[in-house]
Biopython code that builds the backbone (N, CA, C, O; Angstrom):
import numpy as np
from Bio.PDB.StructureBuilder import StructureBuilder

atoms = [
    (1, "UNK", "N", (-30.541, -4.302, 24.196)),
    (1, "UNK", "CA", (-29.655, -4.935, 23.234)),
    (1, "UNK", "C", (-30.334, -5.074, 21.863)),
    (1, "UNK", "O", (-29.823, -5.113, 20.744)),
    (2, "UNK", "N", (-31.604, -5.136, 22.240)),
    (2, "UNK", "CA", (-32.273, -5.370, 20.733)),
    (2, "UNK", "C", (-32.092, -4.008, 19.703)),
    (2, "UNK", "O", (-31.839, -4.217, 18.516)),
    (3, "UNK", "N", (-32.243, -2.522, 20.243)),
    (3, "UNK", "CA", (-32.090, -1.443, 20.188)),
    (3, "UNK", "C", (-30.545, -1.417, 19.306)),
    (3, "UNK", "O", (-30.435, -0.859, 18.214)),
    (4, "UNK", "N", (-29.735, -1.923, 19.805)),
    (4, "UNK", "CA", (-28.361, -2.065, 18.843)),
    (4, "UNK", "C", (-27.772, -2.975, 18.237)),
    (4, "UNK", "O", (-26.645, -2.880, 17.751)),
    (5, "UNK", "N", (-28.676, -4.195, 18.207)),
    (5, "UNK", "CA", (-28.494, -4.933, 17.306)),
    (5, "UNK", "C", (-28.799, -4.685, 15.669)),
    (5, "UNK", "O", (-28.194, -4.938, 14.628)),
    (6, "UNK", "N", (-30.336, -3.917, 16.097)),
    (6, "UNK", "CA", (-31.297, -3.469, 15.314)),
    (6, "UNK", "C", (-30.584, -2.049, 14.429)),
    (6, "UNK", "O", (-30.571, -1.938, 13.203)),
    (7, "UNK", "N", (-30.239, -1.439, 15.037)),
    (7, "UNK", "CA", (-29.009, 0.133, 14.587)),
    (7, "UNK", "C", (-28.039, -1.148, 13.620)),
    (7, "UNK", "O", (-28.203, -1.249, 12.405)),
    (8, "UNK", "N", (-27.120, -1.986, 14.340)),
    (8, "UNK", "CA", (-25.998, -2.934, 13.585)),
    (8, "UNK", "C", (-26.658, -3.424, 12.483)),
    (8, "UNK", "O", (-26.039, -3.239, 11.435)),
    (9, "UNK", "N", (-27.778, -4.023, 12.373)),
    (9, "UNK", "CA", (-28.155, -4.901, 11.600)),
    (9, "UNK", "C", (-28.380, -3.601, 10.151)),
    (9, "UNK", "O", (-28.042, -3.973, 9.028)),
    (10, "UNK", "N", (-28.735, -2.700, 10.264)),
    (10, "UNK", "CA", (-29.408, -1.637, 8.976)),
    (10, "UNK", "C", (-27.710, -1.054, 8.316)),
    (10, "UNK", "O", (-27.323, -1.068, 7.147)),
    (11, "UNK", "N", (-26.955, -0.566, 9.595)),
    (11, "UNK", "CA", (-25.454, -0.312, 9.383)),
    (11, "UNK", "C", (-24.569, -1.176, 8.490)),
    (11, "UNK", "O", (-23.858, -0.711, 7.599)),
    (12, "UNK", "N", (-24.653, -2.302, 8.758)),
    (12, "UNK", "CA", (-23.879, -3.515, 8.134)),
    (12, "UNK", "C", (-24.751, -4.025, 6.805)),
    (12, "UNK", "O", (-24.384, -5.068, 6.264)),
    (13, "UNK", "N", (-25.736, -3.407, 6.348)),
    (13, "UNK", "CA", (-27.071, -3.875, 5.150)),
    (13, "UNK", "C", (-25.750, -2.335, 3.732)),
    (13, "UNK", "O", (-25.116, -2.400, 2.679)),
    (14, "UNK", "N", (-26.081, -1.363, 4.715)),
    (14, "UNK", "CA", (-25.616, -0.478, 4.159)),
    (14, "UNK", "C", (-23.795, -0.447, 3.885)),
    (14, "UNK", "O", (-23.500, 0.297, 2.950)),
    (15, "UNK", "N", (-23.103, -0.843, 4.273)),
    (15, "UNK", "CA", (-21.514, -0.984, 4.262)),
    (15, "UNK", "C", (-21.412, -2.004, 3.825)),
    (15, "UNK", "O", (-20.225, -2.149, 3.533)),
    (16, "UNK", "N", (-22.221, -3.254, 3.472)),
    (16, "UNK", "CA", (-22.136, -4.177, 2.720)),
    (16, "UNK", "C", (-22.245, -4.115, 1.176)),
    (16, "UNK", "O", (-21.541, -4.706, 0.356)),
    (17, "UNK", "N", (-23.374, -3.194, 0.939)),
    (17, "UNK", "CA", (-23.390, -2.558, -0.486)),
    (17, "UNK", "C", (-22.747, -0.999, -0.367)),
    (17, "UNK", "O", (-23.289, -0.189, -1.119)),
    (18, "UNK", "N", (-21.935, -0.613, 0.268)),
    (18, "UNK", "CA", (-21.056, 0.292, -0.120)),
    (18, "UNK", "C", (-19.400, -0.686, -0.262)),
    (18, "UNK", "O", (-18.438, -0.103, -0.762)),
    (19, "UNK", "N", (-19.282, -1.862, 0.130)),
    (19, "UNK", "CA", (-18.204, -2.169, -0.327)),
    (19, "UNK", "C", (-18.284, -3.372, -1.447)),
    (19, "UNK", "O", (-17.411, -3.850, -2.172)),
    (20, "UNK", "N", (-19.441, -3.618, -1.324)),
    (20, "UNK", "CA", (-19.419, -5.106, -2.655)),
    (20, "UNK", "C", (-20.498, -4.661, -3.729)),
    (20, "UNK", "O", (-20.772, -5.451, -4.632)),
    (21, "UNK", "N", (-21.167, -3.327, -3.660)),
    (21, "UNK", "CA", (-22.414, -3.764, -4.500)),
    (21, "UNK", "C", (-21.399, -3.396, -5.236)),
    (21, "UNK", "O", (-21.319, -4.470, -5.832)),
    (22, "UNK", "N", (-20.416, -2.670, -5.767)),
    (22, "UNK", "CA", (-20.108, -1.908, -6.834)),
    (22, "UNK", "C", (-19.213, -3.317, -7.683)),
    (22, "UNK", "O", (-18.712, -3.123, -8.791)),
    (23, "UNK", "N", (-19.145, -4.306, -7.183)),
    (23, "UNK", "CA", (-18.227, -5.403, -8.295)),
    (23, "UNK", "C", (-19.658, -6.090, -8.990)),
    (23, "UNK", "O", (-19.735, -7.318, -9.000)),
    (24, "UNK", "N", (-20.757, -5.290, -9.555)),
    (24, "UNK", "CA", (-21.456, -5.876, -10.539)),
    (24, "UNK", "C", (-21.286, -5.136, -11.951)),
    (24, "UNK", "O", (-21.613, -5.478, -13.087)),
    (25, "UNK", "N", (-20.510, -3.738, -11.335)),
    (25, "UNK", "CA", (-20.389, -2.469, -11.970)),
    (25, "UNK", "C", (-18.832, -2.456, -12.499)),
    (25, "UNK", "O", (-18.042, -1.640, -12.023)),
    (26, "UNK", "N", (-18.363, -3.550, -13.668)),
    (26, "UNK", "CA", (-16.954, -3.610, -13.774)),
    (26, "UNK", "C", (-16.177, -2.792, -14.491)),
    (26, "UNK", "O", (-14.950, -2.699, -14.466)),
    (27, "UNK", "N", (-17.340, -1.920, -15.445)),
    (27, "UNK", "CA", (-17.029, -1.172, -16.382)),
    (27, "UNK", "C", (-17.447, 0.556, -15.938)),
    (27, "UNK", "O", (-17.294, 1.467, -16.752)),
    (28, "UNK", "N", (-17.876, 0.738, -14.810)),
    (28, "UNK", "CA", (-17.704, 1.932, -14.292)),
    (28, "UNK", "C", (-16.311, 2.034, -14.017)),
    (28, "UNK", "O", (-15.741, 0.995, -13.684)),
    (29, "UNK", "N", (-15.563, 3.236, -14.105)),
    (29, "UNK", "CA", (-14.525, 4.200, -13.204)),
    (29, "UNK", "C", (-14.542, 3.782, -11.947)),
    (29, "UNK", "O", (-15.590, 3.656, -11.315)),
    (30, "UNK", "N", (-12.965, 3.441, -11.305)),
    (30, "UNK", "CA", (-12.785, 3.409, -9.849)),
    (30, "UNK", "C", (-13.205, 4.657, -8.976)),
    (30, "UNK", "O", (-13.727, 4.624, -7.862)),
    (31, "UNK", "N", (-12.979, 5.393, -9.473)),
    (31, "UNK", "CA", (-12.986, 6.825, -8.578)),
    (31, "UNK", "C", (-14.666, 7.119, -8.855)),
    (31, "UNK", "O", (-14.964, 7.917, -7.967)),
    (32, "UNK", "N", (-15.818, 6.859, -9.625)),
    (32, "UNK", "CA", (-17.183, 6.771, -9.634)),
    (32, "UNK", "C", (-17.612, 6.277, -8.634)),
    (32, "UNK", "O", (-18.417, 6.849, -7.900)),
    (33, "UNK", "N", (-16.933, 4.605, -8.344)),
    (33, "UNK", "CA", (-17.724, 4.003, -7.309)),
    (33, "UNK", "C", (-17.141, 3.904, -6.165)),
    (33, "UNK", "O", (-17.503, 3.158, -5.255)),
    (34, "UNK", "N", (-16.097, 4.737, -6.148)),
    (34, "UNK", "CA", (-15.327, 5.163, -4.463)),
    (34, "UNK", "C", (-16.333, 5.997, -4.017)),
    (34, "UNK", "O", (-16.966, 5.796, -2.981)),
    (35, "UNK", "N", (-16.530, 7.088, -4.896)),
    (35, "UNK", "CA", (-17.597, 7.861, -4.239)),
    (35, "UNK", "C", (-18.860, 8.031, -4.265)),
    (35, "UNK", "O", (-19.414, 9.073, -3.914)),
    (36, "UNK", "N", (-19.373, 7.122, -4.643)),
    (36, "UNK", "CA", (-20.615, 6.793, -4.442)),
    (36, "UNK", "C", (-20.633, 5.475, -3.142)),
    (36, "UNK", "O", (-21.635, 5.257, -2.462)),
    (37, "UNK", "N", (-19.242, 4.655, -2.983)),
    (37, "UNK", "CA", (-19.470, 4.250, -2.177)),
    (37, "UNK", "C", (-19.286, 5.323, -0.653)),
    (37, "UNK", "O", (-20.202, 5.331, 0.170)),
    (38, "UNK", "N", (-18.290, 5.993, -0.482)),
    (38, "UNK", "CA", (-18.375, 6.963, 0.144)),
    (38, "UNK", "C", (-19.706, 7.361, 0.990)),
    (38, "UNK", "O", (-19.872, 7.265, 2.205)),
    (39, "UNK", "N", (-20.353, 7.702, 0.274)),
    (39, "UNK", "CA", (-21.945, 8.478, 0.227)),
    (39, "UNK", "C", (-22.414, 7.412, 1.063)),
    (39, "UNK", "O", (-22.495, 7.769, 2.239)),
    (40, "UNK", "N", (-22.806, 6.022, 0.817)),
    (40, "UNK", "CA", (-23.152, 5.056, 1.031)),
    (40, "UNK", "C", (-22.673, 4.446, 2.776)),
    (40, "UNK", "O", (-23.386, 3.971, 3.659)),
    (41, "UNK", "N", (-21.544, 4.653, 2.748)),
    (41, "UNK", "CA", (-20.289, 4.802, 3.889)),
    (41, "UNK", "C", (-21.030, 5.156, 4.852)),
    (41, "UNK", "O", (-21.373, 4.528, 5.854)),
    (42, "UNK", "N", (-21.426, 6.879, 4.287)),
    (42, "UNK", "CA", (-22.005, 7.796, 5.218)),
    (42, "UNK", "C", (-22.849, 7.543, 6.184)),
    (42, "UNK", "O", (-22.705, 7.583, 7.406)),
    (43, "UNK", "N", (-23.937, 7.221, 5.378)),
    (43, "UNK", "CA", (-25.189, 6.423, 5.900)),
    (43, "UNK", "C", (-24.867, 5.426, 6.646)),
    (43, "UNK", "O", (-25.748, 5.312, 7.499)),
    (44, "UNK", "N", (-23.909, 4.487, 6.802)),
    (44, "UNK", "CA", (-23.804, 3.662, 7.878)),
    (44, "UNK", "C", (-23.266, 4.111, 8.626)),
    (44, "UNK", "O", (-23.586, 3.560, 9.679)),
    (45, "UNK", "N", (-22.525, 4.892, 8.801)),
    (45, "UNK", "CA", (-22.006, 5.532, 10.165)),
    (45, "UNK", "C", (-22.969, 6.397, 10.333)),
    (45, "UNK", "O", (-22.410, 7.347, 10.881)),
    (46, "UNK", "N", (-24.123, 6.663, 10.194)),
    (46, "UNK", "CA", (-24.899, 7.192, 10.929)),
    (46, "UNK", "C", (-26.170, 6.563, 11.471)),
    (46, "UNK", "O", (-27.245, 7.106, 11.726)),
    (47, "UNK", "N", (-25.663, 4.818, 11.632)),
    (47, "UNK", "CA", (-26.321, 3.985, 12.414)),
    (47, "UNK", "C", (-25.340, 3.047, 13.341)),
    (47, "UNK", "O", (-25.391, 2.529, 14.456)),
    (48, "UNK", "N", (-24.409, 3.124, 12.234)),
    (48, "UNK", "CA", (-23.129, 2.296, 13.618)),
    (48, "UNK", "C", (-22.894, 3.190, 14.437)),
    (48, "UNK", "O", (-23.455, 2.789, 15.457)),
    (49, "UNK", "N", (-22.262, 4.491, 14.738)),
    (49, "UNK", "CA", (-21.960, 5.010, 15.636)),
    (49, "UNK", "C", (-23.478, 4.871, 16.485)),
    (49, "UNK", "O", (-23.604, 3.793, 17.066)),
    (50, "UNK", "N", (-24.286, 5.544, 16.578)),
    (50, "UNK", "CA", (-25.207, 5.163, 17.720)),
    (50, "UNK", "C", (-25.338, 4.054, 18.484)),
    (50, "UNK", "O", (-25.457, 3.853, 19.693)),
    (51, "UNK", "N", (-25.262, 2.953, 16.901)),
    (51, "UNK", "CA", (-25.162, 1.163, 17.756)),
    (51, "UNK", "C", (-24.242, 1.063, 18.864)),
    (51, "UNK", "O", (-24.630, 0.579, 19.927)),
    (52, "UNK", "N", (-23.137, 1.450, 18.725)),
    (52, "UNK", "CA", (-22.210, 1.430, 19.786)),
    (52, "UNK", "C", (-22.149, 2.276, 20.827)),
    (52, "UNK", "O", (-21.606, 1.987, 21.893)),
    (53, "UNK", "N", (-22.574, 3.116, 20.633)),
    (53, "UNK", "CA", (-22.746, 4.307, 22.249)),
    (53, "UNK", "C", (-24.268, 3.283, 22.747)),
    (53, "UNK", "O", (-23.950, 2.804, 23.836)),
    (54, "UNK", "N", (-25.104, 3.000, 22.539)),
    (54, "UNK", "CA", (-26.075, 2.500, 22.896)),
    (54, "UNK", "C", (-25.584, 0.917, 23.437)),
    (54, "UNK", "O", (-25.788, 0.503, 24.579)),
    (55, "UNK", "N", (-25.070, 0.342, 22.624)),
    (55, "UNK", "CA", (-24.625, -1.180, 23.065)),
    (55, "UNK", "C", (-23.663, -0.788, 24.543)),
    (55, "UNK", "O", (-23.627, -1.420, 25.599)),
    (56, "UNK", "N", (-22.818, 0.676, 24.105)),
    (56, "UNK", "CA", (-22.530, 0.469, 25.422)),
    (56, "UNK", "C", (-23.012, 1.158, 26.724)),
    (56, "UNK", "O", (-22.153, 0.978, 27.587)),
    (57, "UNK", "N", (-23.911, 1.778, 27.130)),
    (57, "UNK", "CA", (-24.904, 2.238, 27.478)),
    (57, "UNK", "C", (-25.917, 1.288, 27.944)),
    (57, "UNK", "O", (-26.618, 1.537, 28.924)),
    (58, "UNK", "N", (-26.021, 0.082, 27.188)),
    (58, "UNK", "CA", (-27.052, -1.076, 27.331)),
    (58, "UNK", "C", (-25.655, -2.048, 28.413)),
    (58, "UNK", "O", (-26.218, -2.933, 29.057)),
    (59, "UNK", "N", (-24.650, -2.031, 28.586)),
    (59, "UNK", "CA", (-23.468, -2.872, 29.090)),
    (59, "UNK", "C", (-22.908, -3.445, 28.417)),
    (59, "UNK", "O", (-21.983, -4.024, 28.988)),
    (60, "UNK", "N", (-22.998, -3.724, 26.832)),
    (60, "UNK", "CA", (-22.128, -4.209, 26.450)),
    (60, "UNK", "C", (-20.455, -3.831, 26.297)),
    (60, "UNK", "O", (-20.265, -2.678, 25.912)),
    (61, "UNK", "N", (-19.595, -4.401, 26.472)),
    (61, "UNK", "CA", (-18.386, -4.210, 26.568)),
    (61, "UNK", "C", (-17.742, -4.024, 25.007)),
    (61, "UNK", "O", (-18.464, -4.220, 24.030)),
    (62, "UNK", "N", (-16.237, -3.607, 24.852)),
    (62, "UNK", "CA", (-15.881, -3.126, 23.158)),
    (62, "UNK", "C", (-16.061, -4.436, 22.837)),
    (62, "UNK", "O", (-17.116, -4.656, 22.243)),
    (63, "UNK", "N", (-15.270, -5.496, 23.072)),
    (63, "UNK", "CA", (-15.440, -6.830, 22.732)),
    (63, "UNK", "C", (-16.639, -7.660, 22.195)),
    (63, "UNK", "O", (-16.597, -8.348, 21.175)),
    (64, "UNK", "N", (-17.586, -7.527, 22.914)),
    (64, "UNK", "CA", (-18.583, -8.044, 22.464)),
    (64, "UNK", "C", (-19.490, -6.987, 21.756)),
    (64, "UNK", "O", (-20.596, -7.505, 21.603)),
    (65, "UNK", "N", (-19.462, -5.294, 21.098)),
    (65, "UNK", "CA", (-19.933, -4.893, 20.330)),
    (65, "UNK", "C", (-18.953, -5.124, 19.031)),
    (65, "UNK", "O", (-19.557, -4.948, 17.972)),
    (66, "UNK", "N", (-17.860, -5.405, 18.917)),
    (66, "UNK", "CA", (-17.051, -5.846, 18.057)),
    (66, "UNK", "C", (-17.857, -7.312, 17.241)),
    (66, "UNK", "O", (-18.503, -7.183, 16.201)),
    (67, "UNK", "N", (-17.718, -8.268, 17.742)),
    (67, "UNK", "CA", (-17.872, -9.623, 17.297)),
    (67, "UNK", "C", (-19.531, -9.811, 17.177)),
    (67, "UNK", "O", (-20.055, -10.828, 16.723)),
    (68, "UNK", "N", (-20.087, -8.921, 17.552)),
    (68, "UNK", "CA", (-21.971, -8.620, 17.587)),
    (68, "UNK", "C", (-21.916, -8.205, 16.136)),
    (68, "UNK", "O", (-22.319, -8.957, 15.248)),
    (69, "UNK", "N", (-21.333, -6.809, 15.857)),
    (69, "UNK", "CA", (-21.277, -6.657, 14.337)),
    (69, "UNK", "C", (-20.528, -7.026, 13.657)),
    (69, "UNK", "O", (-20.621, -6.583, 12.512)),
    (70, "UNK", "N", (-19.280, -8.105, 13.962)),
    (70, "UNK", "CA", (-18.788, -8.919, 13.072)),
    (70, "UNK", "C", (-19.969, -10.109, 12.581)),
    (70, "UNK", "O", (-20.012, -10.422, 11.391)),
    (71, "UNK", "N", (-20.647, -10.565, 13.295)),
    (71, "UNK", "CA", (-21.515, -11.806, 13.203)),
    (71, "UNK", "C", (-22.309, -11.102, 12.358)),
    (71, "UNK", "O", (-22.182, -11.558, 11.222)),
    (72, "UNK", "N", (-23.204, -10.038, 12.411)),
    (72, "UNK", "CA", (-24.484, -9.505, 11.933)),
    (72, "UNK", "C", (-23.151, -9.552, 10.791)),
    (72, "UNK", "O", (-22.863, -10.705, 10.470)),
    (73, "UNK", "N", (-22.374, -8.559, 10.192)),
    (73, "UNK", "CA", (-21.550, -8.558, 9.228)),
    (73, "UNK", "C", (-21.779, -9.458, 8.027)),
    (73, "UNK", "O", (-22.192, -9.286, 6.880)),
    (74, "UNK", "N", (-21.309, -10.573, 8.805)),
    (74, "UNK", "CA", (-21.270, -12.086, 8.224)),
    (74, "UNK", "C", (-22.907, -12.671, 7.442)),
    (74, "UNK", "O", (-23.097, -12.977, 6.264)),
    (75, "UNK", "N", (-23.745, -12.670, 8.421)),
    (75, "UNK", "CA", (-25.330, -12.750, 8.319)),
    (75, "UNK", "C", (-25.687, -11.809, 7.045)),
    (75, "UNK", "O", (-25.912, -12.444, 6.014)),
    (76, "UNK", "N", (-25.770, -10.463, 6.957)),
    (76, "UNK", "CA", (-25.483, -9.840, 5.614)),
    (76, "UNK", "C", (-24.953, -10.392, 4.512)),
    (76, "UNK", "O", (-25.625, -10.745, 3.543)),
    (77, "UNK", "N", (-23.413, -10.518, 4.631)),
    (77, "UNK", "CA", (-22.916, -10.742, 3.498)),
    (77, "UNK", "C", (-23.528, -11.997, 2.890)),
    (77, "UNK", "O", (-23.802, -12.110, 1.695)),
    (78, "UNK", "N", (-23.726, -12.980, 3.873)),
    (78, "UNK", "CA", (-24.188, -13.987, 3.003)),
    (78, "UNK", "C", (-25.392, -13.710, 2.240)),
    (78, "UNK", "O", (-25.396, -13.674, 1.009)),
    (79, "UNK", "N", (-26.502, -13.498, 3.030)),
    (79, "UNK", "CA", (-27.501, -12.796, 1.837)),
    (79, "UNK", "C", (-27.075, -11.841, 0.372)),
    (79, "UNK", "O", (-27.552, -11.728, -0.757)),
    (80, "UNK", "N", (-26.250, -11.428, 0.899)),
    (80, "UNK", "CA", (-25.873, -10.236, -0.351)),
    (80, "UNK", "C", (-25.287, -10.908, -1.226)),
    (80, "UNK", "O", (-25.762, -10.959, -2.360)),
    (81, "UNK", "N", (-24.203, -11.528, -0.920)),
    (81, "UNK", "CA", (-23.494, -12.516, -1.477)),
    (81, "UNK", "C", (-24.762, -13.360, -3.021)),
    (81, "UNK", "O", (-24.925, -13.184, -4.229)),
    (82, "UNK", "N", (-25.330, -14.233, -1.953)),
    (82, "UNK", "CA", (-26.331, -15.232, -2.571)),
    (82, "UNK", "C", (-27.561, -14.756, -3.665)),
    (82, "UNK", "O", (-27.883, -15.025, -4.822)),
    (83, "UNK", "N", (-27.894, -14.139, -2.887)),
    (83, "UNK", "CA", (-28.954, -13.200, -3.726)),
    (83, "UNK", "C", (-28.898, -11.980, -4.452)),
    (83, "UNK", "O", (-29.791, -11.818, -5.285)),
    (84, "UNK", "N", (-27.797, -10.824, -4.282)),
    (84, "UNK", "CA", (-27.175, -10.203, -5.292)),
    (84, "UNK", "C", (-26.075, -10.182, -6.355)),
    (84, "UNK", "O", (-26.038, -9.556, -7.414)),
    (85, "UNK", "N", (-25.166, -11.044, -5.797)),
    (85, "UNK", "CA", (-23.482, -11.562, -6.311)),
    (85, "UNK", "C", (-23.829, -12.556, -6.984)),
    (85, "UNK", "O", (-23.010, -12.932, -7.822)),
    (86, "UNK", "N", (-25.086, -13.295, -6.869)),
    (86, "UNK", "CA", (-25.129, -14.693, -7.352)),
    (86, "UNK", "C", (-23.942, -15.374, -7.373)),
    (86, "UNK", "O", (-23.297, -15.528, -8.410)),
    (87, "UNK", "N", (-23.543, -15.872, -6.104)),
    (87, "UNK", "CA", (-22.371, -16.882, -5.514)),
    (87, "UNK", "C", (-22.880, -17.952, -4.826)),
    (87, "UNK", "O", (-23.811, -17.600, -4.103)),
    (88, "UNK", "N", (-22.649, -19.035, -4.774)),
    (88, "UNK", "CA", (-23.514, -19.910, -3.729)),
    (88, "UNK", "C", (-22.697, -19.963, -2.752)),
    (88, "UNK", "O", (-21.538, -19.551, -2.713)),
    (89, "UNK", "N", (-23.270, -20.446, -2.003)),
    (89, "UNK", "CA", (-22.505, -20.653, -0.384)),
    (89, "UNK", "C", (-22.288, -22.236, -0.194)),
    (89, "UNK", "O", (-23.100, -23.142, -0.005)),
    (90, "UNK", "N", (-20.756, -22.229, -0.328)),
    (90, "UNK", "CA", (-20.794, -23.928, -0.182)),
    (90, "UNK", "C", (-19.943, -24.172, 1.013)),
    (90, "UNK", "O", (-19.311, -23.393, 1.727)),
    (91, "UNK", "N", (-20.088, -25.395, 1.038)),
    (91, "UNK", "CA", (-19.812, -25.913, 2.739)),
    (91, "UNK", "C", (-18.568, -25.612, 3.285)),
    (91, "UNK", "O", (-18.477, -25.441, 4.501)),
    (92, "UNK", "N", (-17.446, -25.509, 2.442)),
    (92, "UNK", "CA", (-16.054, -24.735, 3.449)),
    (92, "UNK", "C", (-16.687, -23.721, 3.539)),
    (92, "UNK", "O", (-17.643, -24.228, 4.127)),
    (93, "UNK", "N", (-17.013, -22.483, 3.425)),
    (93, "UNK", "CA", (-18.243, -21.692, 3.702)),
    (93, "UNK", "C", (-18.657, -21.537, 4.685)),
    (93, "UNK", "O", (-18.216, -20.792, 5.559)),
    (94, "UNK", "N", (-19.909, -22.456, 4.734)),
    (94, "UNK", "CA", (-20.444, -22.659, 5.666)),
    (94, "UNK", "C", (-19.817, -23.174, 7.382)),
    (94, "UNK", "O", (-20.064, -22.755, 8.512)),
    (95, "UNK", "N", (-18.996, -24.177, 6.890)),
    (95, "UNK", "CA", (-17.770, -24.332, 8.002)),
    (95, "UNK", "C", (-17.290, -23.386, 8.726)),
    (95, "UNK", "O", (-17.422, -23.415, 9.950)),
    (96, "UNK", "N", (-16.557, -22.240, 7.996)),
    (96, "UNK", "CA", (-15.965, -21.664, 8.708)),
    (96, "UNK", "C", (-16.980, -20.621, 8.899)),
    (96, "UNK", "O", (-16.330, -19.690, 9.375)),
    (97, "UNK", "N", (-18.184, -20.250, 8.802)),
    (97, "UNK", "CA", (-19.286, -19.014, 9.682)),
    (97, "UNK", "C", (-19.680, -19.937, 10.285)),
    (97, "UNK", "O", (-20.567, -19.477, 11.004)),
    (98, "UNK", "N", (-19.560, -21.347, 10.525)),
    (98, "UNK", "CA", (-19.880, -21.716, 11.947)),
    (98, "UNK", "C", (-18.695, -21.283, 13.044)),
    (98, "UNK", "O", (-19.107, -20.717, 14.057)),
    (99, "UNK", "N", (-17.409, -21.481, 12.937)),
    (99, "UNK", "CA", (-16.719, -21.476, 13.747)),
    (99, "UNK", "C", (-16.168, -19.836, 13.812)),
    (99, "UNK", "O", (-15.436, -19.603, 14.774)),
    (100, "UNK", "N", (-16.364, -19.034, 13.166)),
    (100, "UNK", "CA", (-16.827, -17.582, 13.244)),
    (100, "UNK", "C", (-18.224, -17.165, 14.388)),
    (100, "UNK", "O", (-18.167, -16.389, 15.342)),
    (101, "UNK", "N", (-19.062, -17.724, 14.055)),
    (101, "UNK", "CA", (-20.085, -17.552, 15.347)),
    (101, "UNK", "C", (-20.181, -18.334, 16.640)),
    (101, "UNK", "O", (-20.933, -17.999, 17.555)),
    (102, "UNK", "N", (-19.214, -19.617, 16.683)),
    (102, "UNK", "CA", (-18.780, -20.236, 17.767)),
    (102, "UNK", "C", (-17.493, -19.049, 18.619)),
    (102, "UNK", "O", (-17.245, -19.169, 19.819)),
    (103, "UNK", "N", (-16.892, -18.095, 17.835)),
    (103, "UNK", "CA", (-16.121, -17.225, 18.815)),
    (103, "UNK", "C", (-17.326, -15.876, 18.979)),
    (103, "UNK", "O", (-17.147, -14.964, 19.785)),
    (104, "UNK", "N", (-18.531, -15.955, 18.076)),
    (104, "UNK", "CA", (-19.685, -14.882, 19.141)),
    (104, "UNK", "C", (-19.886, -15.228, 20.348)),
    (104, "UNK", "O", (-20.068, -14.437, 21.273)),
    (105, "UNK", "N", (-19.861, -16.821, 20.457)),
    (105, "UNK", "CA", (-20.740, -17.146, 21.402)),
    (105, "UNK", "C", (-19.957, -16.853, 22.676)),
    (105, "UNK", "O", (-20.436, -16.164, 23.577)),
    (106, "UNK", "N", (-18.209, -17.628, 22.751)),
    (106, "UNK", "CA", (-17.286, -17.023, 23.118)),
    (106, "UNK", "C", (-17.533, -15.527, 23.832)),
    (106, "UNK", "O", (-17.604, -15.414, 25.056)),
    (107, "UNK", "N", (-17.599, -14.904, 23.326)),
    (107, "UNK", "CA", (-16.959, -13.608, 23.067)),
    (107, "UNK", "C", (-17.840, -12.522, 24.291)),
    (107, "UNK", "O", (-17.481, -11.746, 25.177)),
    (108, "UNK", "N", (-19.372, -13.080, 23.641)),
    (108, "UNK", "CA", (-20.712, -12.545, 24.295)),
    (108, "UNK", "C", (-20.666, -13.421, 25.658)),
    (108, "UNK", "O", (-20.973, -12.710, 26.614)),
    (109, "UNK", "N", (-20.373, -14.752, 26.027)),
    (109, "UNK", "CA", (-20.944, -15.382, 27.157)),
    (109, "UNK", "C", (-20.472, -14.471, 28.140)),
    (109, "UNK", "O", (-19.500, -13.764, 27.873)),
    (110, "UNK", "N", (-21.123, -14.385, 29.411)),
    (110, "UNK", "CA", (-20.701, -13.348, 30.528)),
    (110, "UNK", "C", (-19.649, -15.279, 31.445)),
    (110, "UNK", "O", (-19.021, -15.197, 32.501)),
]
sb = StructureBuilder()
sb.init_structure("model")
sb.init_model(0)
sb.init_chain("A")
sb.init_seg("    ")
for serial, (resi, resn, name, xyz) in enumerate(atoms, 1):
    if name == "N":
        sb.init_residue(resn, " ", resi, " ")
    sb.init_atom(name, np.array(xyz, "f"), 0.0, 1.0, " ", f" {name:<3s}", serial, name[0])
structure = sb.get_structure()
């Protein structure tokens, strides 16, 4: 499991800045940073798809490789968010990625 968490975690680093890095860039062309996000795209599907043949291979079920990289998802964005977007993270926020990772826990318990 560590094996595709580890694939999720680099996948979701990369699709995070293929879909948000480009709103620092307001005065580029839409169609510039479609395809450069594109490109960017690429590269994560060529760590998510493995994550998931491996997660399921390791037993994980669709369900819980779903809400595994929804959570890691989440874990990303906030960094990206905070430290590239310069947004803070305030407590409705924080609220609701608790009760977002209260349905991981859900989701994953056997």
């Amino acid at each position: 499991m560590i094996k595709t968490i580890s694939l999720l975690l680099v996948s979701n680093i990369f699709m995070t800045i293929a879909w948000y890095g480009h709103l620092k860039f307001e005065n580029t062309p839409l169609w510039k940073v479609i395809l450069v996000s594109w490109c960017i795209a690429f590269v994560e599907y060529l760590f998510m798809v493995p994550a998931n043949r491996i997660g399921r291979l390791e037993g994980m079920n669709g369900y819980q490789l779903k809400i595994t990289q929804e959570a890691i998802t989440i874990i990303v964005f906030i960094f990206f968010a905070v430290f590239y977007l310069k947004e803070p993270l305030k407590w409705n926020h924080a609220v609701g990625f608790v009760f977002l990772f209260l349905s991981v826990y859900f989701m994953v318990k056997k």
